[in-house]
N, C-alpha and C positions, 0 to 999 in steps of 0.2 A: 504494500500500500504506500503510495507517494504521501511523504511529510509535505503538512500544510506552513505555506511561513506563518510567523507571529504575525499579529495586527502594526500594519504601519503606515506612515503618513511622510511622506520627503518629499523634497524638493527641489525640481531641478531646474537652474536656474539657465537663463538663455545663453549667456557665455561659456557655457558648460558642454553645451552640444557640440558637434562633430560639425565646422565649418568649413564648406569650400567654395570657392571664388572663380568660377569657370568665365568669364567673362560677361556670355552670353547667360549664367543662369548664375544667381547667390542662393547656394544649399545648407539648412542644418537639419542634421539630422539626430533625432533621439533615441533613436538607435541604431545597432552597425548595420551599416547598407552601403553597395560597390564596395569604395575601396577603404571605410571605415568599419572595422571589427575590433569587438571587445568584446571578450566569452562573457563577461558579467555584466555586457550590457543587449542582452541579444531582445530582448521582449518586454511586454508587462502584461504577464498571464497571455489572451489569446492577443493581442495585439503585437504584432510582428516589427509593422513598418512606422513612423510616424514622420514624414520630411513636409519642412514648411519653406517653400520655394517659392524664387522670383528670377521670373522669365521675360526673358527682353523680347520690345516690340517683333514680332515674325520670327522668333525662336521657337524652338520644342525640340522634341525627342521624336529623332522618325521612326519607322514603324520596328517593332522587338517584340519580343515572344515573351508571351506570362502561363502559367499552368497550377491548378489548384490551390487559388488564392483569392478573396473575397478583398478588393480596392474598391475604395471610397474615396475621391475624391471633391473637396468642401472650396469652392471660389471665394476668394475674399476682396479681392481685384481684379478686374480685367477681365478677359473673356478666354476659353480655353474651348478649342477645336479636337474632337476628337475625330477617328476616325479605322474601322476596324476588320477584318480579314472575313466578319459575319454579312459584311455590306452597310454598316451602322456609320450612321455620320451626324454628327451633329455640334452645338456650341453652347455653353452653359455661362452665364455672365454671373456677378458678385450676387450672395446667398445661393447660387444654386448648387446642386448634387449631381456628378455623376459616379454612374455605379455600374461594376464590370466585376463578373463573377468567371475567374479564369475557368475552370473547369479542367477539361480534359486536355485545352490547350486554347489559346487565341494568337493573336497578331496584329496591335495596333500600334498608331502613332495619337500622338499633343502635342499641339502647337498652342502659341500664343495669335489669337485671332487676329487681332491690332498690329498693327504692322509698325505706330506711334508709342503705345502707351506700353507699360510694363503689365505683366499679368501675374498677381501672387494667387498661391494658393496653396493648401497642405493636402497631402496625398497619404492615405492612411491605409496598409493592409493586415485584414486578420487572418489566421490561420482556419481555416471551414472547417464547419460541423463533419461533412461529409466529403468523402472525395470522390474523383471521378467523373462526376455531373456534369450536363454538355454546357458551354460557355452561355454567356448572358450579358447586354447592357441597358442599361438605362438610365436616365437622366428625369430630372426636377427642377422646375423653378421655385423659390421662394422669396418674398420680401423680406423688408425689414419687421414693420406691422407682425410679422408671421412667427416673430422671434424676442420682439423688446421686451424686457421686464419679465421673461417667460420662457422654458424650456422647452423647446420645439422639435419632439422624437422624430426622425428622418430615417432610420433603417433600423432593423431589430431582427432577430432569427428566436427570440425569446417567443414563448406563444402567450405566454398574459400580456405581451407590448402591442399594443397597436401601431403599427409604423407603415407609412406607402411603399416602403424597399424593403423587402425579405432577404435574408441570408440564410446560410446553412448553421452558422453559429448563434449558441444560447449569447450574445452581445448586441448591446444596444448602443446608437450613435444619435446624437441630440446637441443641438446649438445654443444660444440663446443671446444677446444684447442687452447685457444688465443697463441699466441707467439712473443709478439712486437708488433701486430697491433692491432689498434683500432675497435670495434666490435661494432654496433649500433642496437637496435631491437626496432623497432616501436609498439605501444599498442594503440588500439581501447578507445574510453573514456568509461569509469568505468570499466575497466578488472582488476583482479590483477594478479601481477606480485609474485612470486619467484624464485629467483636465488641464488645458491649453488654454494660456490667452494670448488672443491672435495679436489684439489691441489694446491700447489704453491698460487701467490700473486698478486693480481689485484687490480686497482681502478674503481668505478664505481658509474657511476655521481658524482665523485670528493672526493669519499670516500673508505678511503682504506678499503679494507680486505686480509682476511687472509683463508688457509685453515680451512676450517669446519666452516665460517663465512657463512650470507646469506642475500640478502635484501630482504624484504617483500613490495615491492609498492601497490596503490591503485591507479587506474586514473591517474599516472603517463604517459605520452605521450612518452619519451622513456628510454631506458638504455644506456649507454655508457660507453662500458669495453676497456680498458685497462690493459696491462701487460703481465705478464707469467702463466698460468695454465688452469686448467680443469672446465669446465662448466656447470653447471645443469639447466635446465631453465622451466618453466612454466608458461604458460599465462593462464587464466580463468577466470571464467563467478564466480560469486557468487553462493555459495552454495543451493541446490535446495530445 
């Protein structure tokens, strides 16, 4: 039987991540991904990937091969082109979701739409409930309205979560834009928790942070945010 860790709450701060400087893209990543590996920094619980990226005007990544891995990708700016090996083409501007369920295998590219403007945005992959499964994509819009002062579930593989994106994992993916009020999210005991702020400056459970800051809990019972800015959140299961 796999040991459970202790309950815990840390915090990793933006200067802490894995930074690179490609010209054309500014990558950090929270965990090791390409040519950043650390055995003790590989995960948290089912959450594999978490890189929060800015991509220059008519830049991206041409088309590369992914295979059973549930990516989430969250726009924060700018516009982001996808386009993929199933026939799927499409563009997803700030608050929106796209979502691409590698399966048995795919083959796409992202671009930054704007050929002027920079395009940020964080790209997030969990490890699936299931493997095998035949590939999948999809996209969402959402506004601001759809997320201020409010937790706004956007994917989930849990079945008591109501969410419009399905995954194969028990994890659920949720945003929200605090603004002055207080924000509280409840956790199941032994889930872990990460929470990202994309923007601006909050505290939570009594701890400040800052953009590009993030907590990492374990079995923590809940969060409680305060302040001003943008929110990234992740509840899940331990890695499978």
């Amino acid at each position: 039987m796999k040991t459970m860790p202790a309950p815990s709450f840390t915090v990793q701060r933006s200067k802490d991540r894995a930074a690179f400087d490609h010209g054309w893209l500014r990558a950090y990543h929270s965990f090791s991904f390409a040519e950043y590996f650390d055995p003790n920094n590989l995960n948290w619980g089912a959450l594999r990937v978490f890189n929060d990226d800015t991509i220059a005007g008519g830049e991206g990544f041409p088309t590369h091969p992914h295979r059973d891995m549930e990516i989430v990708t969250y726009v924060l700016e700018g516009e982001l082109a996808h386009r993929d090996s199933m026939g799927n083409h499409g563009v997803v501007g700030p608050g929106g979701v796209q979502f691409m369920s590698a399966g048995t295998g795919v083959r796409h590219s992202e671009f930054n739409n704007d050929p002027e403007r920079a395009l940020h945005l964080v790209q997030m992959w969990v490890l699936p409930g299931t493997m095998g499964q035949a590939p999948s994509y999809g996209q969402m819009d959402f506004t601001i309205d759809d997320r201020r002062n409010r937790w706004l579930t956007i994917v989930s593989g849990e079945s008591a979560v109501e969410a419009p994106i399905r995954i194969t994992q028990a994890a659920t993916f949720a945003v929200a834009r605090v603004e002055g009020e207080m924000l509280v999210r409840e956790f199941a005991p032994q889930r872990y928790a990460f929470l990202f702020v994309a923007d601006g400056s909050v505290e939570v459970n009594g701890e400040s942070l800052q953009k590009g800051d993030a907590v990492r809990a374990f079995d923590v019972a809940r969060l409680a945010v305060k302040g001003h800015g943008e929110l990234v959140l992740w509840d899940l299961p331990d890695a499978p």
